[in-house]
Backbone as CSV, one residue per row, in Angstrom:
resi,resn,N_x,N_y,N_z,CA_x,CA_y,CA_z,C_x,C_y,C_z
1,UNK,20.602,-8.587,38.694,21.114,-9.592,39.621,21.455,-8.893,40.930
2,UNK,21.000,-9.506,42.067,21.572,-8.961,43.373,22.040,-9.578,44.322
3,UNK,23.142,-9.310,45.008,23.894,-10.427,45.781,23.215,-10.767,46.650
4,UNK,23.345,-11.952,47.594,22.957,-12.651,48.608,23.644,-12.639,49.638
5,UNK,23.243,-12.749,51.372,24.923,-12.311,52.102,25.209,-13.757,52.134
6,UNK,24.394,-14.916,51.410,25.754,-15.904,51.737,26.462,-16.032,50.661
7,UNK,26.407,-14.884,49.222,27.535,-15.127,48.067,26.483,-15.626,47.195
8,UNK,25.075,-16.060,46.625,24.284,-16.300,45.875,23.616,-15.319,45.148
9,UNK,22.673,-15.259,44.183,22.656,-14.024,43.570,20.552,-14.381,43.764
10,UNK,20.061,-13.106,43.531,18.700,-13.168,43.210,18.679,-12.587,42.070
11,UNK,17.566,-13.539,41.259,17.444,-12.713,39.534,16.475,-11.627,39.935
12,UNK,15.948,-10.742,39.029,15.127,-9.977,39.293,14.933,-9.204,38.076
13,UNK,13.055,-9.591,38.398,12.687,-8.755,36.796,11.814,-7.866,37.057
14,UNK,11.797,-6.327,36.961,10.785,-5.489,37.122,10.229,-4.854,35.577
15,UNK,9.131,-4.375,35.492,8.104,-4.007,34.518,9.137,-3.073,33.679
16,UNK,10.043,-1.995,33.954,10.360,-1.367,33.227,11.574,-2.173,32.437
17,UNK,11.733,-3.344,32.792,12.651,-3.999,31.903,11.921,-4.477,30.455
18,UNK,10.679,-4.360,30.341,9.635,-4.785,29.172,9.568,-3.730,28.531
19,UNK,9.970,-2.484,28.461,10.481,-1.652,27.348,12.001,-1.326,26.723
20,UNK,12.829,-1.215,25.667,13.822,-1.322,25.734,14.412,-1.057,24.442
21,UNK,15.130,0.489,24.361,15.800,0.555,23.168,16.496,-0.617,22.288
22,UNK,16.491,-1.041,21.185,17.941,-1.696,20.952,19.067,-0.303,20.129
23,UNK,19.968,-0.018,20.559,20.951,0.480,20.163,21.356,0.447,18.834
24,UNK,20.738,-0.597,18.292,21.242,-0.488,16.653,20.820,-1.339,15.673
25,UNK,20.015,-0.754,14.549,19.421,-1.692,13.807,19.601,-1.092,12.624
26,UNK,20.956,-0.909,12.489,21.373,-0.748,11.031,22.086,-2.009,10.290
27,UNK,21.472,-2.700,11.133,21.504,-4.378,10.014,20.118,-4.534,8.992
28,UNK,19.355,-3.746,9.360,18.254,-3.815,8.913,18.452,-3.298,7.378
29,UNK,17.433,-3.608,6.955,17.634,-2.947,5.016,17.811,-1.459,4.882
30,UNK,18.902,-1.219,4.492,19.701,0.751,4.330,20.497,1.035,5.761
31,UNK,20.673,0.190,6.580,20.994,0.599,7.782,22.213,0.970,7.715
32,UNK,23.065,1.250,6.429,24.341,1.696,6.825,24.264,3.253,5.791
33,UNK,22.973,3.614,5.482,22.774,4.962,4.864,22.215,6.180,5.875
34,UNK,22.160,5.530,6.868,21.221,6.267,8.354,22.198,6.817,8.854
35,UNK,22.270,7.918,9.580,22.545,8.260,11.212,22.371,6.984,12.207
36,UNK,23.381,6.983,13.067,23.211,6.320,13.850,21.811,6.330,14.771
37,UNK,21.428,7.596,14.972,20.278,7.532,16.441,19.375,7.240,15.187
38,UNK,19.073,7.293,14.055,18.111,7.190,13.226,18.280,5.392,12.475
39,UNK,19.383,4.586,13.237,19.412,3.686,12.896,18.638,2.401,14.079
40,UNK,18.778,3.795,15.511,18.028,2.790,16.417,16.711,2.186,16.064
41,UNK,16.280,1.158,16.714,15.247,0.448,16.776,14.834,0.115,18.338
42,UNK,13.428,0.364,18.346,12.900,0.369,19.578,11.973,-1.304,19.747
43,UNK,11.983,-1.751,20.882,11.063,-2.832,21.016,10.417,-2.610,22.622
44,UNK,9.276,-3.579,22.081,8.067,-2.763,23.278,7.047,-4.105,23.572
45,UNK,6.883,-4.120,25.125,5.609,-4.943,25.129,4.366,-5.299,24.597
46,UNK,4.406,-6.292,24.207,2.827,-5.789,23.081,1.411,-6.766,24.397
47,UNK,0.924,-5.530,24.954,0.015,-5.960,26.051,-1.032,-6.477,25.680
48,UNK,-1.103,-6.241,23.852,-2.989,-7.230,23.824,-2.511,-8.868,23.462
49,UNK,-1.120,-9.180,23.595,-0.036,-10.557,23.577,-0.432,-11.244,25.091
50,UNK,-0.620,-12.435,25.022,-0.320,-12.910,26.979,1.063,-13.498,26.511
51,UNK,1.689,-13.408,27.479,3.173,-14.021,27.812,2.976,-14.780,27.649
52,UNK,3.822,-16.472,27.259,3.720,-17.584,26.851,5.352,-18.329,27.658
53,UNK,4.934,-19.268,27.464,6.187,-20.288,28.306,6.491,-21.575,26.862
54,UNK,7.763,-21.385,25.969,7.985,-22.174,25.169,9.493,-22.235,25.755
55,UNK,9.745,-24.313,25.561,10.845,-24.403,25.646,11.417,-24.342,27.095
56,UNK,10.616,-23.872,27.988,10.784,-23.813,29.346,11.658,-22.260,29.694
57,UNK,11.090,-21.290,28.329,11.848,-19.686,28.805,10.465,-18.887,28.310
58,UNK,10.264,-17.828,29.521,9.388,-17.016,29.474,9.161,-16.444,28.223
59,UNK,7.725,-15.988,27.245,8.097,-15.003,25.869,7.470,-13.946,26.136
60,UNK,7.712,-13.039,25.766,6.732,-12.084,25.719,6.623,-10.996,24.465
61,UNK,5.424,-11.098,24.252,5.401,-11.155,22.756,5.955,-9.435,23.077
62,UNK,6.102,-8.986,21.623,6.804,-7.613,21.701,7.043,-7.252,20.419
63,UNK,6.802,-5.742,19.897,6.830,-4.916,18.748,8.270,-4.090,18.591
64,UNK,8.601,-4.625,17.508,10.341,-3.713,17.212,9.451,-2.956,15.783
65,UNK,9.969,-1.377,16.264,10.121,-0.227,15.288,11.583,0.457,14.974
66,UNK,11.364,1.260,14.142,12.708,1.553,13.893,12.778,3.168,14.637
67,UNK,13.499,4.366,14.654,13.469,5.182,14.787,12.251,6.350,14.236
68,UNK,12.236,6.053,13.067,11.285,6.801,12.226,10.074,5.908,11.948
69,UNK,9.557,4.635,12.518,8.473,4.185,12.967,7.872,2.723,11.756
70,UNK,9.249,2.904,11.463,8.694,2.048,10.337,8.728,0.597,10.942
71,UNK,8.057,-0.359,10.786,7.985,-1.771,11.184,9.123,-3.076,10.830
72,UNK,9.525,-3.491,11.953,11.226,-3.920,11.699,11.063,-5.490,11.878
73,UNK,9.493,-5.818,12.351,9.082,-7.085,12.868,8.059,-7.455,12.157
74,UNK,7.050,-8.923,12.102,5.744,-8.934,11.694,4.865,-8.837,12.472
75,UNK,5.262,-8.214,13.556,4.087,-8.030,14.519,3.377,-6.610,14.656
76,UNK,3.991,-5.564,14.234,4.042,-4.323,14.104,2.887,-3.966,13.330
77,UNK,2.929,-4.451,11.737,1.980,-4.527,10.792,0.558,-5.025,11.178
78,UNK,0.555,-6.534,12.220,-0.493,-6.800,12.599,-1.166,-5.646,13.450
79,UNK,-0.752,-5.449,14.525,-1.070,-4.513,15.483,-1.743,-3.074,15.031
80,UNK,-0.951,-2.756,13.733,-1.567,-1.844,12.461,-3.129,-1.733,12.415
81,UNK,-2.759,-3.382,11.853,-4.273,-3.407,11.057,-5.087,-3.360,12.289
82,UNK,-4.978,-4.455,13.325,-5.925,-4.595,14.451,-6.505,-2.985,14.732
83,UNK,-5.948,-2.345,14.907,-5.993,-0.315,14.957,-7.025,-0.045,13.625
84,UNK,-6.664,0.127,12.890,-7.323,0.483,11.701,-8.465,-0.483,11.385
85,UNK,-8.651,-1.905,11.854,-10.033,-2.250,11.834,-11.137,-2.312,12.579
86,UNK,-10.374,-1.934,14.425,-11.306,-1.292,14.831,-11.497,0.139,15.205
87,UNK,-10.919,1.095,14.195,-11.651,2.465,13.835,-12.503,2.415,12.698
88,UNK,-12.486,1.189,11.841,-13.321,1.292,10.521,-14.895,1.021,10.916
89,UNK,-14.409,-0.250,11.680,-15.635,-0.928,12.347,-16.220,0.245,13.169
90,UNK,-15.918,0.426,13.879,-16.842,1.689,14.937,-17.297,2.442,14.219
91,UNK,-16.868,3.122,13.134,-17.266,3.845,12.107,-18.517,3.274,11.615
92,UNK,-18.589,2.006,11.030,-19.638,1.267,10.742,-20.795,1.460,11.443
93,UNK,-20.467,0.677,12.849,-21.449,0.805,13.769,-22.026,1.650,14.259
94,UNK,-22.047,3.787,14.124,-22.105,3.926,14.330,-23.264,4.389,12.963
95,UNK,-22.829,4.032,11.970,-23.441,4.216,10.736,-25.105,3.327,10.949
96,UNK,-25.009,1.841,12.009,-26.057,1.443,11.763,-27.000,1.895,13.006
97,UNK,-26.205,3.193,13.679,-26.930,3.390,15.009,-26.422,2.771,16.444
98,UNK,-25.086,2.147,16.117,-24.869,1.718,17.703,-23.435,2.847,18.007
99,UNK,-24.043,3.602,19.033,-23.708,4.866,19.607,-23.122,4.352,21.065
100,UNK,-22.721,3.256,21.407,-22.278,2.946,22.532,-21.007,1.841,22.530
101,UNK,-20.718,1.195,21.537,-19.344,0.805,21.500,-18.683,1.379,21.566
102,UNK,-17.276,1.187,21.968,-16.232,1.922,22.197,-14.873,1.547,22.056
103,UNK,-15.037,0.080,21.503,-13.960,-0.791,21.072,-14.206,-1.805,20.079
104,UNK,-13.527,-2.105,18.944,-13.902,-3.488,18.305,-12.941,-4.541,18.709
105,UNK,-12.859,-5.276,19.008,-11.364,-6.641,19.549,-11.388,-7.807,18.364
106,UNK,-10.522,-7.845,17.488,-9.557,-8.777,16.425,-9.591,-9.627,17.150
107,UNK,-9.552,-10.887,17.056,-8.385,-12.071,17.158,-8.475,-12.895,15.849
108,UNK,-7.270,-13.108,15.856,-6.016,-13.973,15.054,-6.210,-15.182,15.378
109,UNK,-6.098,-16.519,14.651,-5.493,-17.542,15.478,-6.462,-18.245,15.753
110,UNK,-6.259,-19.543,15.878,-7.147,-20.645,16.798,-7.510,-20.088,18.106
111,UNK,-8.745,-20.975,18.222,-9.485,-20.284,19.374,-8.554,-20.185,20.900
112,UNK,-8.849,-19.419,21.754,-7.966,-19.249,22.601,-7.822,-20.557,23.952
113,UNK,-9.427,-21.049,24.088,-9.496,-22.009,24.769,-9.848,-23.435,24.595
114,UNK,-8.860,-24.038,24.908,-9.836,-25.620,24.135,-8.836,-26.983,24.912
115,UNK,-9.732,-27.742,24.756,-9.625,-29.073,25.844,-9.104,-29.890,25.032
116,UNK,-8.124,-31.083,25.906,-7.662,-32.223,24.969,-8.236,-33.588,25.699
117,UNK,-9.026,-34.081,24.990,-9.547,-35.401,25.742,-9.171,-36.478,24.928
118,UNK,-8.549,-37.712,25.646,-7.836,-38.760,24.995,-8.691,-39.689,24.233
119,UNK,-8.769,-40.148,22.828,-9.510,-40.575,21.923,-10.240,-41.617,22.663
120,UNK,-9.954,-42.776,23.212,-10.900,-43.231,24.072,-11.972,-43.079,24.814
121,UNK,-11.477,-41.684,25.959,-12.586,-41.141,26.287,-13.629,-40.288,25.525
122,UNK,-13.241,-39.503,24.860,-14.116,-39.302,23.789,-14.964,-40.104,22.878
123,UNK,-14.294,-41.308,22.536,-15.222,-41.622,21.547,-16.745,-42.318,22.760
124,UNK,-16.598,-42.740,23.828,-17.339,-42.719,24.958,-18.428,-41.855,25.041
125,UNK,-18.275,-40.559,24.291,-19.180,-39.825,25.098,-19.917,-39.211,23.424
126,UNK,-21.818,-39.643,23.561,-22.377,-39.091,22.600,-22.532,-37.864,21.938
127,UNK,-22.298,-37.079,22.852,-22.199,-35.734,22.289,-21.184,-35.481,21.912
128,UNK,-19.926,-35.439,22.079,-18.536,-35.046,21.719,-19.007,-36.218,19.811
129,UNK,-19.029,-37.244,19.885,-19.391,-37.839,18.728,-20.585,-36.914,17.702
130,UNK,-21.360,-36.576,18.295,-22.340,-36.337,17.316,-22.250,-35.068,16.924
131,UNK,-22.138,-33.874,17.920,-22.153,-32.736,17.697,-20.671,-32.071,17.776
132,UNK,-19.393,-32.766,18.157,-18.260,-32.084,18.212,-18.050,-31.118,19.556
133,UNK,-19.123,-31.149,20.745,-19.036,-30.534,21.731,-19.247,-30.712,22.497
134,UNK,-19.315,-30.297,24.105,-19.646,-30.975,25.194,-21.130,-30.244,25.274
135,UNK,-22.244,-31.444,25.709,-23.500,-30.844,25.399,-23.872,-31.072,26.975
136,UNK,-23.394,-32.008,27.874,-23.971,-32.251,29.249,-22.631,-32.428,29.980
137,UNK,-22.925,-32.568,31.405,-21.744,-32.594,32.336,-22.242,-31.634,33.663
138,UNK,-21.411,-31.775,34.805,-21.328,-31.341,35.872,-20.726,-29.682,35.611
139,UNK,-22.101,-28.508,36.155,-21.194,-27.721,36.193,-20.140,-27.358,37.471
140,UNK,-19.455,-26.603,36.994,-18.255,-26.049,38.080,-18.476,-25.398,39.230
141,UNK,-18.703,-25.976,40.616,-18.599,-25.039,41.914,-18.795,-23.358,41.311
142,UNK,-19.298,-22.806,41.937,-19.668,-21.279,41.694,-18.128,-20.887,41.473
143,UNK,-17.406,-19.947,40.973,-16.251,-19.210,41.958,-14.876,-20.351,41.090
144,UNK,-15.359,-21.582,40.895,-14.042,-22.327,41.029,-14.380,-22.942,39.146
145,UNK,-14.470,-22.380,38.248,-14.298,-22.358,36.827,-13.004,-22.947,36.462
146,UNK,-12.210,-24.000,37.105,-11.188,-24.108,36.085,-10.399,-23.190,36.590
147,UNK,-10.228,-22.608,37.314,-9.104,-21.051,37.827,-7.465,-21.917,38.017
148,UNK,-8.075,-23.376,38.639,-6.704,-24.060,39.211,-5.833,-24.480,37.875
149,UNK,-6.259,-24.474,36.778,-5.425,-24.863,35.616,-5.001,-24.178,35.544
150,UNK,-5.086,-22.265,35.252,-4.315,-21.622,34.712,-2.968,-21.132,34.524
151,UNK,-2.959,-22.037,36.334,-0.975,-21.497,36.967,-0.667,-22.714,36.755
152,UNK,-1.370,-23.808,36.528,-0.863,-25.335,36.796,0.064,-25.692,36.078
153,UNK,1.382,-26.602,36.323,1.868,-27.105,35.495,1.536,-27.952,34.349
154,UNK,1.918,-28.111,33.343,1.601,-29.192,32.119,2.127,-30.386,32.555
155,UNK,1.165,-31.231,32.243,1.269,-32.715,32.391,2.665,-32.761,31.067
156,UNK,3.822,-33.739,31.007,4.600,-34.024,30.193,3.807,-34.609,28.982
157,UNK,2.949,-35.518,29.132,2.074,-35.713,27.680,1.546,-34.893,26.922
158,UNK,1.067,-33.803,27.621,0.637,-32.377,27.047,1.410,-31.584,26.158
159,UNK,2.754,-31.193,27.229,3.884,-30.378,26.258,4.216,-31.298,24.974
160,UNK,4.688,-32.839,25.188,4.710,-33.038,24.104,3.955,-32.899,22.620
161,UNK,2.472,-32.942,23.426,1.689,-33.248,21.960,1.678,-31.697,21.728
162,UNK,1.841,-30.546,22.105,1.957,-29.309,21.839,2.875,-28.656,21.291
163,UNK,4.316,-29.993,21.669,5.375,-29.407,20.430,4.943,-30.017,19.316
164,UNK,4.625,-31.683,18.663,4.530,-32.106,18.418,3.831,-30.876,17.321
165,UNK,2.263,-30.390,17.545,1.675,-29.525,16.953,1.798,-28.360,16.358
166,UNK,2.841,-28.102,17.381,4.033,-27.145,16.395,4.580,-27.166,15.292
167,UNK,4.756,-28.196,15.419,6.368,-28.644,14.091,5.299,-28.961,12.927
């Protein structure tokens, strides 16, 4: 927080605030058989995460370890495996001759991008009916893909049906 000269404050968030001891995680299971510095727990940006906006407060996804590295979260374990399946995989690939990868990329989860069109308009349109996809349409100005959604606010019908999908 930093003052203002008319008495107001500015928040302020810089990058090194996205790493950050916690001081004590001997709540955790044995945490009162530890040393204290061996009871800390560390949490950390997890950068292959995008930040998310739930509830109307910034998230950012993030990995808690303990001192001695053991996994204090369920995100830790994932991040594991994601590691260990793409060193197995490259391994593979290199087994069938591809000598030029250099990464394998996981994802988790429903697909990352996808449209909500209101049952009306949809049922309107033959392809969305027959095949489940958009098969024709106007493409996008060179350059201008949709870029303007990404900062855009959510329509209120949206967030709802997105908590809604939550629960």
């Amino acid at each position: 927080i930093s003052p203002t000269p008319d008495g107001g404050v500015i928040m302020e968030f810089s990058g090194k605030e996205l790493v950050k001891g916690e001081p004590d995680a001997s709540s955790f299971p044995s945490g009162g058989i530890r040393a204290t510095f061996e009871a800390r727990g560390y949490t950390a940006w997890d950068p292959t995460s995008f930040a998310f906006i739930k509830d109307g407060a910034l998230c950012i996804p993030t990995a808690f370890c303990s001192y001695t590295g053991e996994a204090l979260d369920k995100k830790t374990p994932l991040l594991r495996s994601m590691e260990a399946l793409d060193k197995q995989a490259l391994r593979i690939l290199r087994l069938f001759g591809n000598t030029t990868a250099k990464k394998v990329l996981t994802t988790v989860g429903a697909e990352q991008e996808y449209f909500l069109i209101d049952k009306a308009l949809h049922d309107r349109r033959k392809d969305l009916l027959y095949t489940g996809r958009t098969l024709f349409g106007a493409k996008p100005p060179k350059g201008q893909e949709l870029e303007d959604h990404y900062f855009g606010a959510l329509k209120q019908r949206i967030v709802e049906y997105m908590k809604d999908l939550d629960t």
